[in-house]
Structures are given as C-alpha cells and as structure tokens.
C-alpha positions, -999 to 999 in steps of 0.1 A, spaced: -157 -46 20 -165 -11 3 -195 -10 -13 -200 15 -46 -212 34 -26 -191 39 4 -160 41 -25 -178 71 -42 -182 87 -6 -146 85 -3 -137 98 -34 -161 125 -32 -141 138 6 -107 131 -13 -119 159 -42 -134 179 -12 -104 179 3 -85 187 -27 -102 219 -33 -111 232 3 -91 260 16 -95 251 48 -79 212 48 -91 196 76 -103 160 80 -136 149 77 -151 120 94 -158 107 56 -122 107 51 -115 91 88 -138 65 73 -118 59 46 -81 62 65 -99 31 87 -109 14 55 -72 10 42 -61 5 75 -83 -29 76 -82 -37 43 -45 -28 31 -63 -11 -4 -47 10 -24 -75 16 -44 -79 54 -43 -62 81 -62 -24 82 -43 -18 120 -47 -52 128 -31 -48 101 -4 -13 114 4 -25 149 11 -47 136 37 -25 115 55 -1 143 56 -29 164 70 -40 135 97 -4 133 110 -2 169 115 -29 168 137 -22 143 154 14 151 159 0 189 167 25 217 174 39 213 202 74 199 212 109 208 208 128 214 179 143 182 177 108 172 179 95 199 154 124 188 135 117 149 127 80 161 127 93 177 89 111 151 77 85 127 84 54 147 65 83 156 34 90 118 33 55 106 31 48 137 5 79 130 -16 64 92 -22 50 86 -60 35 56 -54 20 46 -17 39 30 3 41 -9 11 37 1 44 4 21 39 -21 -4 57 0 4 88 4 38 83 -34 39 84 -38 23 112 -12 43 130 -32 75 119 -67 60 124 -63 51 160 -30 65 173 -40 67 208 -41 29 207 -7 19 210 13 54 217 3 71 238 32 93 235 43 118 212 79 110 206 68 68 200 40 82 178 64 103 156 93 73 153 70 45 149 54 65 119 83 74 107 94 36 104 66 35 81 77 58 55 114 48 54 104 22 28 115 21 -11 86 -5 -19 57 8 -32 22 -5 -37 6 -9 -73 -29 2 -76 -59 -21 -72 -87 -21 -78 -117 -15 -48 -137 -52 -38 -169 -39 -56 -151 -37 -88 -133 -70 -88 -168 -89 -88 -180 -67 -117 -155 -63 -147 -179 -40 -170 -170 -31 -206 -146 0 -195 -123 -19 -169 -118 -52 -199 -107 -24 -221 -83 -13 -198 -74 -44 -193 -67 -54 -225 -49 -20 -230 -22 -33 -200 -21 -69 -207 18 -80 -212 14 -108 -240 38 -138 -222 44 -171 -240 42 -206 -222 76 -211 -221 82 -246 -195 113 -260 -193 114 -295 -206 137 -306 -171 134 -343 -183 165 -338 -213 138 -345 -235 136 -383 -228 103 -382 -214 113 -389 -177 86 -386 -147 92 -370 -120 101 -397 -98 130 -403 -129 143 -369 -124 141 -376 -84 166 -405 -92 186 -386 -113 196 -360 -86 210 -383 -58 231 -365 -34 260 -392 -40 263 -379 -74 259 -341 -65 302 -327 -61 298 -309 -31 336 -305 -24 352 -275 -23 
C-alpha cells in the first residue's frame, strides 16, 4: 500500500521527469512502475505516467533489431502514447516493464506480448491512491460532491403490485407455463 509519502515521491519523479532534458528513468519511478504493477492503481497523473512507460519500453526494447523489428517497436510506443486514458491493461503493462527479463527473455516475445497490452479500447478511470481512501479531508468531499450523479431509488415492484413474496413470484414462473416453442 503507498503511503503519503511514497505517493508524493512518485509524483515528485513524474514532474522530474516531465521537465528533465535528459529523460531517463529513475529508480523512484521504477518504484512506482512496480507499484502499479502490484497494485493495478491508476492513481497518478496519466499523461505524466504515459511518458514514462514509453520511455521504460524504449529501453528495454533498445535499438537494435531489424526493421520489421524497429518497425512494430513504433507502433507499439505511438499506440501506448496515442491512449487518453490508461489502459485496462496497465497493471500488466507494468509488470511487463518492471521485470521484463522475467518471462521474455527475448526481444521479439517482449515486443508482441507488450504490444497485446496496448491493443485495448478499455480504459481505466482514475482512483484514488490507498492513503487517500482512509482519509476523505474537506477538499476530496468537495470534489465529491461536485461529481456526484443524483440517481433516484427506482426498484421494480416484480410482484404486479399484489404484494407477492418471493417464493410467490418462484411459482409464478414455472417452466410448464414458459412458451418455449419456436
């Protein structure tokens, strides 16, 4: 579970990252790749977590190969970068990029089974990080509130209205009286 703390760190390498020339990354933002990858969070800004997991696979993936290679190497880093919203397959993405030595231990498996994880349409809605769902302080309630969708109790009344229990509406539906011809 992130603490305040560790979440802070994170999004303190994410702005690093953001603004460094250089973009390379940092054991902080390993820490946070392995993070999602355990914990399936989305709870980190997407377009700054994006830019790092297009950064980890190029390293990973390095320069070398063909041009068929160098070719679906592209199309894998524009997918992931053309996603608004992270993908429903971002806990395994992470853990792809966190460890990829683990299970591929070659470069062509590495690039396809990666690539399976960003030919998705699904996206994740943002959540909030563990430490925060145990505190609820005056500034999340008011964002809350500002995102609440106001929905009536509407139940269906299944009975007809005579008041029948359930084990009256189990009568009612015997499979002698159902037409199942066709």
């Amino acid at each position: 579970m992130a603490t305040r703390e560790q979440a802070e760190r994170f999004r303190a390498a994410l702005r690093a990252f953001a603004n460094a020339e250089c973009k390379q990354v940092s054991a902080d933002l390993m820490d946070l790749i392995a993070f999602v990858a355990v914990t399936g969070r989305n709870c980190f800004d997407w377009a700054a977590l994006k830019q790092v997991l297009v950064q980890r696979a190029k390293e990973i993936l390095g320069e070398d190969g063909d041009i068929s290679f160098a070719q679906d190497k592209e199309e894998l880093l524009a997918s992931l970068a053309a996603f608004r919203g992270a993908p429903f397959t971002l806990q395994r993405l992470c853990e792809i990029l966190a460890d990829p030595d683990r299970h591929y231990r070659n470069k062509d498996k590495l690039l396809f089974a990666l690539s399976k994880q960003v030919t998705v349409l699904s996206t994740l809605e943002p959540m909030l990080c563990p430490y925060e769902e145990t505190s609820v302080g005056p500034e999340l309630s008011t964002q809350l509130k500002s995102d609440d969708v106001k929905m009536e109790d509407k139940t269906m009344d299944l009975s007809g209205g005579t008041g029948n229990t359930s084990a009256d509406l189990t009568a009612l539906a015997k499979p002698e009286d159902m037409d199942v011809s066709p």
